[in-house]
N, C-alpha and C positions, 0 to 999 in steps of 0.2 A: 824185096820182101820175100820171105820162105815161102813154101808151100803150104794149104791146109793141113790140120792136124789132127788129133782125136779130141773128145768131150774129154777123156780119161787123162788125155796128158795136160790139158789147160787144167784139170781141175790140182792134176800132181803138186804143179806149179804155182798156181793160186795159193793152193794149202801151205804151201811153204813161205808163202809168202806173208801170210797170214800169221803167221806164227812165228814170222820175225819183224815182221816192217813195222817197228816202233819211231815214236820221233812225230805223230800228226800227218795231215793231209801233203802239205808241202815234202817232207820226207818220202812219204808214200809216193811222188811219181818219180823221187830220187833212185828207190829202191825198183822200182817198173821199169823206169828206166835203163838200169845196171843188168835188170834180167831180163827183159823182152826185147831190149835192140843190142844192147854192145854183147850179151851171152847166147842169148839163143836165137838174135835175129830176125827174128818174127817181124819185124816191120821196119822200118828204115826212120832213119834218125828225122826227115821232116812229117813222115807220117807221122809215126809219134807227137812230135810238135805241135801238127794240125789238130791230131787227137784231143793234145790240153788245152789248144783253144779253144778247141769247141765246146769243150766241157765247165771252160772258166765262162762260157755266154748260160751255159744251163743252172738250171736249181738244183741244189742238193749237191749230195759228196763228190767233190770232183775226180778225189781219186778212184771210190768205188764205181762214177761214171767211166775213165779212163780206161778201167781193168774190165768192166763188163762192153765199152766199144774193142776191146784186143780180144776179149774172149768172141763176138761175133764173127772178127775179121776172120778170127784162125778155123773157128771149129760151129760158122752160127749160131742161132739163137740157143741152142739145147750149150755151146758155149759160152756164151752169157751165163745163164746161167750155172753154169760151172765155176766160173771165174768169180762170180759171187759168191758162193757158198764157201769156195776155198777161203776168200781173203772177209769173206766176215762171220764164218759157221765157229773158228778157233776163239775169237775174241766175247763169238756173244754167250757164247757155252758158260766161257770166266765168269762174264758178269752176272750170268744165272745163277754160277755156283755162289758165288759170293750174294746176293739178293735171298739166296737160301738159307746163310745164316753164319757165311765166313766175315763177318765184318770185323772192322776194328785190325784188317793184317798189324799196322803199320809200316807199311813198304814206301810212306812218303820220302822217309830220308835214306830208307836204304841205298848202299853203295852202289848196289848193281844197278838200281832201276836209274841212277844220276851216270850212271858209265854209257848205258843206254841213251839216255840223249845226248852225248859227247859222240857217240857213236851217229844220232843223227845228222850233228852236225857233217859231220865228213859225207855223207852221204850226201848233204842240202850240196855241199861244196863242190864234190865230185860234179853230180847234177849241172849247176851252174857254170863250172867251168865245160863242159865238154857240151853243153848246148848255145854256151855265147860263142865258141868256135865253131860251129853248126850256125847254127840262126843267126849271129851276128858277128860276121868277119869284117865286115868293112864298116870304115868311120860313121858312116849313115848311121846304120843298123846298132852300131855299139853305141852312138848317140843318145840312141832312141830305147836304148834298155837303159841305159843311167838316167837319164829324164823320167823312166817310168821307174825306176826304185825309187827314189828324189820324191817324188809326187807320191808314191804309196808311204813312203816312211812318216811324209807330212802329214797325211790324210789317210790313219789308218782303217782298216775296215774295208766288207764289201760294197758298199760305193764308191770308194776310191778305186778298187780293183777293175771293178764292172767299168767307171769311167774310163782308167786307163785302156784298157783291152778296147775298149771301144774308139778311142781317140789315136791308138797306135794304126789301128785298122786305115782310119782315114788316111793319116799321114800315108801309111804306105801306099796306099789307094795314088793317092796323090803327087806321091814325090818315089815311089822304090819298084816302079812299072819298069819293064824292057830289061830286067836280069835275063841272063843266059845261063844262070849255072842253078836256077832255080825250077827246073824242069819238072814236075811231076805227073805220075800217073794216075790212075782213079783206082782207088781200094775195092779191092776183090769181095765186098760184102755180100753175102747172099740174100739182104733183106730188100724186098721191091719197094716202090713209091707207093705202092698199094696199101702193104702192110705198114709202111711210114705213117700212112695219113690216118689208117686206123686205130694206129696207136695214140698219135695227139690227139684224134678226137675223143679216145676214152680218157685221155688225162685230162683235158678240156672237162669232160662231161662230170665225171666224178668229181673234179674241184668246184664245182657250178652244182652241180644237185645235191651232194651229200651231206652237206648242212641243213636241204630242204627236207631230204626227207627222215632227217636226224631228229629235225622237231615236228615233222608228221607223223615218224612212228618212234621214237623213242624205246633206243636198245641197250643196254650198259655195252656190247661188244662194237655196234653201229659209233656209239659214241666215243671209242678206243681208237676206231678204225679212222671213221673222219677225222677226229683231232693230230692224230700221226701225221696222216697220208700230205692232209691241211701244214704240216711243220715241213714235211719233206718236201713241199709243191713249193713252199714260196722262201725256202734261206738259198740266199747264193752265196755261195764260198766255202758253204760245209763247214765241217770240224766244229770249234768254240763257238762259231755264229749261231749255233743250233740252240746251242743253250736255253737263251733269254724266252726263246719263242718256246723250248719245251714245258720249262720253269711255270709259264704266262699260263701254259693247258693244261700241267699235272697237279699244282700245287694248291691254286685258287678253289679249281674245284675239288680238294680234299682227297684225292685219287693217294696223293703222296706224301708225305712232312717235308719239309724244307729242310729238317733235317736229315729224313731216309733219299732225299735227291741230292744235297752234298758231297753224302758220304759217299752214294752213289757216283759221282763226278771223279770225288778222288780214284777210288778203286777205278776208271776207265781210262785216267792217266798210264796206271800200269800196267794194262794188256796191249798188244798189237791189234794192228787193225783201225779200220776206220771209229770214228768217235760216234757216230750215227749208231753203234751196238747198244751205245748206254740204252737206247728204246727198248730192249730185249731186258735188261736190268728194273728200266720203270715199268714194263709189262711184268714181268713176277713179281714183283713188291705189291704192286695194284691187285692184284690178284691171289695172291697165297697160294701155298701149297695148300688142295694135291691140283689146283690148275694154276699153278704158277709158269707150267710150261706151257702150255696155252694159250695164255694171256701174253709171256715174252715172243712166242708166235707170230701173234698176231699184230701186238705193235711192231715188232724187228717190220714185217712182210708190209705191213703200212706204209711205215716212215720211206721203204725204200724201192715201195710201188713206180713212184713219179720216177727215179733214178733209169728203169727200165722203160719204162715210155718215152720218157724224153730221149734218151739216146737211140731206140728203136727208133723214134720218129726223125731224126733229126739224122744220123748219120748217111742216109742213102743217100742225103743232101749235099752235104759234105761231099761223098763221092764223087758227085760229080760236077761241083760248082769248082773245086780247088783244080781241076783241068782248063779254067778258063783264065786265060790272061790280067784283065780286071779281078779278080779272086787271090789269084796267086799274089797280085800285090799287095793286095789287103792282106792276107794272110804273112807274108815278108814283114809286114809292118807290127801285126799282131804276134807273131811268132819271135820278134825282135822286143815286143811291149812283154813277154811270158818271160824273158828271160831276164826284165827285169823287174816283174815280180818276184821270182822265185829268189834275185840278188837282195831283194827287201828283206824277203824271206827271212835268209841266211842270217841276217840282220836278227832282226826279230820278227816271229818271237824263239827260232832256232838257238843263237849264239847267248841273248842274253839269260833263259832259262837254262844251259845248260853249261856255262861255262865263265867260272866264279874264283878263279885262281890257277896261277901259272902252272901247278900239274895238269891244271882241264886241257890248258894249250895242249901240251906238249903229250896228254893222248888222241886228243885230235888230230895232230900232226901226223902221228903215228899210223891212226885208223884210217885217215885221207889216204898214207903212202900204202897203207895195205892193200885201198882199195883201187889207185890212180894207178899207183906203177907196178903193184904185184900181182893185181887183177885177183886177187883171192874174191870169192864170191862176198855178197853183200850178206849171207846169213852167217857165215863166218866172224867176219869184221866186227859182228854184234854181239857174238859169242864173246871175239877177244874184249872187244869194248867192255860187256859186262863184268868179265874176269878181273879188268884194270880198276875200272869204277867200285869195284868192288876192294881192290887189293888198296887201293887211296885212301877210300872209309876207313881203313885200320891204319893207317899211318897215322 
């Protein structure tokens, strides 16, 4: 793993990242992955690994959790938050704009935005190939990532997901102890046990009192904040999961129409970034201009409150549990259960949203080889991707 870095170059990088990693959550640690280990090295292919397990145990976005534990490692807490803002300040801006009164684009069938998921697929692809030769070289290990695509594809959703990670765990616990080539060191984080434990106890405290004191004192902004913070505290697996639970808080109580949260939905298809921005979309619609910015403020900072706590609290743990023999095997096992999530992935809902007739193969193909063997960056690949997706549309 590289050396520390500046707040300024995590954030360079986050932004760009932000402003291309289209394609969903699973995409997302496609594209993290192509730029913080195999381009700029920042951390080593099993850190990384441990990284998405750990994030697939938490609530909330797992990507956004990922890129703000990379931003600590490299550049601390003031990196966190750098690494947030880059990979969700470009997407939530869109949806502002658009919440303001660009609706109706219709970019549903445009060329570009279907070149773009073509484009994630190769990325999901890349991904899974060059972390099942990482995480899972040997019969064991490759077992046990097809057993766990097999079981998510059957059982889709975040229970199934959660189950798996957690039943790969055991297994390796149990059966993928005494590797030698599975050596790790403990991550260079600057956050202490100290500030770990302060941090769960304020996500602890806030999901426990904020409803109390919601209907002791009764605030329309208290009420924005709890119901957010309440959606980002309890979806695990992020992305689409978010929905139902946003749907459940915005709609019922008249905050939103079921039609201005649709339309809302589609428009968050087509930007980059994590899907948790739509909060920034239902936050100015709720609110109107001239506090429409405001109101997308404070839901955006809500929803994605828990995302910084729980990784704060949870990573110094990490650090230093994945040094211990027992650990490293659970993790072998989990790390081997991640890769075949993300094979599910690839599956769906990656390959069958984005790929509907034999030209989609064959820029797939195309955009894999750009990215596998001609190593062109991943914001590139997107670039051409959209160009193709686009040039197909007119055929």
């Amino acid at each position: 793993m590289s050396g520390r870095g500046s707040v300024l170059e995590v954030l360079a990088v986050s932004t760009r990242l932000g402003l291309t990693s289209f394609g969903g959550p699973v995409a997302h640690l496609g594209y993290f992955r192509e730029e913080y280990v195999r381009r700029r090295k920042w951390l080593t292919e099993d850190a990384y690994a441990d990284l998405v397990a750990l994030c697939q145990f938490l609530p909330g976005p797992t990507s956004s959790q990922v890129g703000v534990a990379i931003g600590i490692l490299r550049a601390g807490l003031p990196g966190a938050v750098a690494a947030w803002l880059g990979f969700t300040v470009p997407s939530a801006i869109a949806l502002v704009v658009f919440a303001f009164g660009l609706q109706r684009l219709g970019v549903s069938d445009a060329g570009w935005l279907h070149g773009l998921k073509i484009a994630a697929v190769a990325v999901v692809a890349n991904a899974v190939w060059g972390m099942a030769r990482s995480l899972a070289p040997d019969r064991e290990r490759a077992t046990l990532a097809l057993a766990a695509a097999i079981i998510v594809l059957s059982w889709p959703g975040a229970p199934g997901q959660v189950l798996v990670i957690a039943l790969a765990g055991l297994v390796g616990w149990r059966l993928l102890g005494g590797s030698r080539h599975d050596e790790r060191v403990a991550l260079a984080t600057t956050v202490g046990r100290g500030t770990a434990v302060a941090s769960l106890t304020i996500f602890f405290a806030l999901l426990l009192l904020l409803p109390v004191i919601r209907q002791a004192s009764p605030s329309p902004a208290l009420d924005v904040f709890d119901s957010f913070f309440r959606v980002g505290s309890l979806v695990f697996g992020g992305g689409h999961v978010v929905l139902p639970l946003l749907q459940a808080e915005v709609v019922p109580s008249g905050w939103v129409t079921n039609e201005e949260f649709v339309a809302g939905y589609g428009a968050a298809q087509a930007v980059p970034g994590p899907l948790f921005t739509f909060a920034a979309y239902l936050g100015a619609v709720m609110h109107r201009p001239p506090n429409g910015i405001a109101g997308a403020a404070l839901a955006l900072g809500a929803i994605f409150l828990p995302t910084f706590l729980m990784v704060v609290g949870a990573l110094p743990f990490l650090s230093a549990l994945r040094t211990r023999p027992a650990f490293q095997a659970a993790l072998r096992g989990i790390n081997a259960g991640v890769v075949g999530l993300l094979l599910a992935a690839l599956y769906h809902p990656v390959w069958t949203s984005a790929i509907t007739a034999p030209a989609d193969v064959a820029l797939a193909l195309v955009t894999f080889a750009l990215l596998a063997l001609w190593n062109l960056p991943a914001w590139l690949v997107v670039v051409i991707a959209a160009l193709g997706g686009a040039a197909l549309g007119l055929v």
